[in-house]
TORKOL-4160 file (C-alpha; in steps of 0.2 Angstrom, whole numbers, padded with zeros to 4 digits, m for minus):
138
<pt num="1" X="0233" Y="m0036" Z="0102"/>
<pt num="2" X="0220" Y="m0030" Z="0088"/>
<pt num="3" X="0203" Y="m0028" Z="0092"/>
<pt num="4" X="0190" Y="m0033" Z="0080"/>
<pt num="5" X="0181" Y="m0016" Z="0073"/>
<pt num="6" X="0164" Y="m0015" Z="0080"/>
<pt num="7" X="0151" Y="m0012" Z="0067"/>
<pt num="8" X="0139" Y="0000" Z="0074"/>
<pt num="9" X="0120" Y="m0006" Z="0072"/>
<pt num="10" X="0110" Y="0003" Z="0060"/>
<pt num="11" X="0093" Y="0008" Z="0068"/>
<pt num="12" X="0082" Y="m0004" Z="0062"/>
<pt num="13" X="0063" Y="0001" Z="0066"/>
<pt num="14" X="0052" Y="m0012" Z="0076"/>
<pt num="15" X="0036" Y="m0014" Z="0062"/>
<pt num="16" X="0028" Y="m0023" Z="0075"/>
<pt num="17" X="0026" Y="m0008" Z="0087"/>
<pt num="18" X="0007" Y="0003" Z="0088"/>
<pt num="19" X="0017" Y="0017" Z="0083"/>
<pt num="20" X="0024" Y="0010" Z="0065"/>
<pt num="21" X="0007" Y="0004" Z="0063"/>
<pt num="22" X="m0001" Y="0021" Z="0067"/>
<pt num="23" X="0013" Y="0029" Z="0055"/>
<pt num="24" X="0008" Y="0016" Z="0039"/>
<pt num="25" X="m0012" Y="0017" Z="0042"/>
<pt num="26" X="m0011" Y="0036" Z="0042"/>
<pt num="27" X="0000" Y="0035" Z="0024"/>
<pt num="28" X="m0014" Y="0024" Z="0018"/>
<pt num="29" X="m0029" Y="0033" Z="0021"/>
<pt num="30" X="m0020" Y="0052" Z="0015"/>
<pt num="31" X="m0016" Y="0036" Z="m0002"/>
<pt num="32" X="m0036" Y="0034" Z="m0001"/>
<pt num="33" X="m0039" Y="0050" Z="0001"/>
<pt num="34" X="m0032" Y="0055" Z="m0015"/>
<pt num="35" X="m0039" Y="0040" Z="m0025"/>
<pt num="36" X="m0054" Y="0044" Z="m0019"/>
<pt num="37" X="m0059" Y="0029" Z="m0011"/>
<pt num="38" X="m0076" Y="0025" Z="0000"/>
<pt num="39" X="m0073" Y="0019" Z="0017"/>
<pt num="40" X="m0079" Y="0002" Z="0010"/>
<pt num="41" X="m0065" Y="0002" Z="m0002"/>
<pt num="42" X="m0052" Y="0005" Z="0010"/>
<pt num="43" X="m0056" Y="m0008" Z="0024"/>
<pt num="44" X="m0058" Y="m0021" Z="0009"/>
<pt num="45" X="m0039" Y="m0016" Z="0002"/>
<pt num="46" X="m0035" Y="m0018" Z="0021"/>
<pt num="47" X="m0043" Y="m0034" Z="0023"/>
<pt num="48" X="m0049" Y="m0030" Z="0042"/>
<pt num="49" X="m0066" Y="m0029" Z="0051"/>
<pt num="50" X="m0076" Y="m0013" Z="0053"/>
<pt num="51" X="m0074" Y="m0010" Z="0071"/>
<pt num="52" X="m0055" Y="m0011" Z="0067"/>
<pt num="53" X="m0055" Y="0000" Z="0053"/>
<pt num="54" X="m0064" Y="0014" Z="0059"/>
<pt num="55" X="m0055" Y="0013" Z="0076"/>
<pt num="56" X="m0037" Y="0015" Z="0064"/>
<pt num="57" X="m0045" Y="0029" Z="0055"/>
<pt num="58" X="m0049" Y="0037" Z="0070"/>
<pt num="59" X="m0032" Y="0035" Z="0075"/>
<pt num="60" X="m0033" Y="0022" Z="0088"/>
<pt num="61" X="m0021" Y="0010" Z="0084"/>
<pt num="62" X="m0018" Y="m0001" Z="0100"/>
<pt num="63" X="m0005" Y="m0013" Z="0093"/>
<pt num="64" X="0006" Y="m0016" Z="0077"/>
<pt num="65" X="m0001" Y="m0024" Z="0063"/>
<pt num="66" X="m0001" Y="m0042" Z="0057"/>
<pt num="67" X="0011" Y="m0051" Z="0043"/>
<pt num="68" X="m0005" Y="m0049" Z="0030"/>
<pt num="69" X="m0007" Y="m0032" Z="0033"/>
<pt num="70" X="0009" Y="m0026" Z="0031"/>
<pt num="71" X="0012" Y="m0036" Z="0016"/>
<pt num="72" X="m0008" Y="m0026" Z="0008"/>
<pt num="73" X="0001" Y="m0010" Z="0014"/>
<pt num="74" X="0017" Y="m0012" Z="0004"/>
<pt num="75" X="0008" Y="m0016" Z="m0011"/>
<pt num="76" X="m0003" Y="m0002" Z="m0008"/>
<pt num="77" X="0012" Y="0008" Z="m0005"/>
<pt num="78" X="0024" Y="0003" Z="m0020"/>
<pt num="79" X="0009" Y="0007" Z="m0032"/>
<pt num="80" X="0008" Y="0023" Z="m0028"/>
<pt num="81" X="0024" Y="0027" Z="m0029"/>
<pt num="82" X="0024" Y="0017" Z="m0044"/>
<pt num="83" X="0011" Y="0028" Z="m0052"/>
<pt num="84" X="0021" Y="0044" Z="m0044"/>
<pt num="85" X="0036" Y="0039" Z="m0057"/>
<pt num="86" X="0025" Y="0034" Z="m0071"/>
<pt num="87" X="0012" Y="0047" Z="m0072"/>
<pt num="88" X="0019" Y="0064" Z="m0063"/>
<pt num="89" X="0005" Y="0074" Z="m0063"/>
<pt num="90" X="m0004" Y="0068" Z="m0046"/>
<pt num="91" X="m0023" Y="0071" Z="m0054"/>
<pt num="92" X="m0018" Y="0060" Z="m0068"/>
<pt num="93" X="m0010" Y="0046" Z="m0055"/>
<pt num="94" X="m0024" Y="0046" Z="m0044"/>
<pt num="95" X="m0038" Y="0046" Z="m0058"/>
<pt num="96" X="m0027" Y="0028" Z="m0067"/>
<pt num="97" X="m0035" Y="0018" Z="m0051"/>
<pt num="98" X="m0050" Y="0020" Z="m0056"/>
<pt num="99" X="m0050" Y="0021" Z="m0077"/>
<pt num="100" X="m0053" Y="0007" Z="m0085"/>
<pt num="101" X="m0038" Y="m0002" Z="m0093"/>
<pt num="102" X="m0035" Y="m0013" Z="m0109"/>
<pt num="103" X="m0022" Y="m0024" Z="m0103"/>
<pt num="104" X="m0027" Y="m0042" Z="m0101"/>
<pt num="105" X="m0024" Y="m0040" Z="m0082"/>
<pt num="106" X="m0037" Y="m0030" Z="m0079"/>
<pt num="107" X="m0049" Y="m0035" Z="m0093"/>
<pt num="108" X="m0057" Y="m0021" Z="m0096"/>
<pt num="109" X="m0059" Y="m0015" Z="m0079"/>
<pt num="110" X="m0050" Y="m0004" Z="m0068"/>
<pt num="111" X="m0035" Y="m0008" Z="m0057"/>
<pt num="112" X="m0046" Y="m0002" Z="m0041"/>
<pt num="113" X="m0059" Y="m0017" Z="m0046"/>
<pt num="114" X="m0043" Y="m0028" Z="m0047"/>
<pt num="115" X="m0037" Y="m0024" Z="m0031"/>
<pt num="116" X="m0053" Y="m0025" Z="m0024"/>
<pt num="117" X="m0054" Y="m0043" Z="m0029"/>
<pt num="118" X="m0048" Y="m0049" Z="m0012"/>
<pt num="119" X="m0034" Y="m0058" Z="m0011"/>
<pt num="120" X="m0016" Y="m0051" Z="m0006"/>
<pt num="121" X="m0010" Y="m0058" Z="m0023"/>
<pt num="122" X="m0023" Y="m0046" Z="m0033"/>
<pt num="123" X="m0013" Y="m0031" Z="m0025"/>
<pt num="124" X="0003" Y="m0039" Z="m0028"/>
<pt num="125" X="m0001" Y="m0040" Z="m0048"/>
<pt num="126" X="m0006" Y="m0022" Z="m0050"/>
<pt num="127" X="0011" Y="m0017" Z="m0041"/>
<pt num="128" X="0019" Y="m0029" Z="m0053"/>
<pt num="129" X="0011" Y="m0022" Z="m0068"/>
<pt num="130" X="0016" Y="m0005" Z="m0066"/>
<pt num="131" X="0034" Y="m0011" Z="m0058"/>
<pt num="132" X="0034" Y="m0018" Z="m0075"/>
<pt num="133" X="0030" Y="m0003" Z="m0084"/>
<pt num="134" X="0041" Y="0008" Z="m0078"/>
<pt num="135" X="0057" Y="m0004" Z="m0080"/>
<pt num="136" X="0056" Y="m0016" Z="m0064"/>
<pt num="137" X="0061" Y="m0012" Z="m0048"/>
<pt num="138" X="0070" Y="0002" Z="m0042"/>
């Protein structure tokens, strides 16, 4: 009698878990880091209260994050690597955040002052613009 092949389960990480939480807050402040953000700037991308953010920038990360944070943090995440593809010179990547841009987007202003805007949806268009630009996702 055959036996069904077993498929073996990939390891699927637990997003939930303080550890994957500590792992994506530390790729987002070096991100900040290198866009040069304030401290105000990052805890408004991040959406979370002061006490919280400067407990995960310490590193104290007592539990995973939320549905909403995860969702900032992938935004924030693809548009770096989207500006890693588009512009390959990292000074030149990190400086487009903050440099004023003519599409009707951002009107004039930067992509930092669109993010900055509030709403999940405002990072979700930036990462859609340069998606965009570079031929749509990879």
């Amino acid at each position: 009698m055959a036996h069904p092949l077993e498929t073996p389960q990939a390891h699927v990480p637990d997003l939930t878990s303080a550890q994957a939480a500590s792992a994506a807050l530390r790729t987002f402040f070096r991100i900040a880091e290198a866009w040069g953000l304030s401290n105000e700037q990052q805890r408004q991308l991040l959406d979370c209260g002061r006490s919280t953010f400067y407990e995960w920038k310490s590193g104290r990360v007592k539990r995973g994050l939320d549905n909403a944070t995860l969702e900032r943090l992938s935004h924030v995440f693809g548009i770096h690597a989207a500006l890693q593809v588009l512009l390959p010179v990292p000074e030149r990547a990190h400086a487009w955040v903050k440099r004023e841009n003519t599409a009707p987007l951002f009107g004039g202003k930067s992509a930092l002052d669109r993010m900055l805007a509030g709403q999940v949806s405002d990072l979700y268009v930036v990462r859609q613009y340069l998606d965009a630009q570079r031929g749509g996702w990879s």
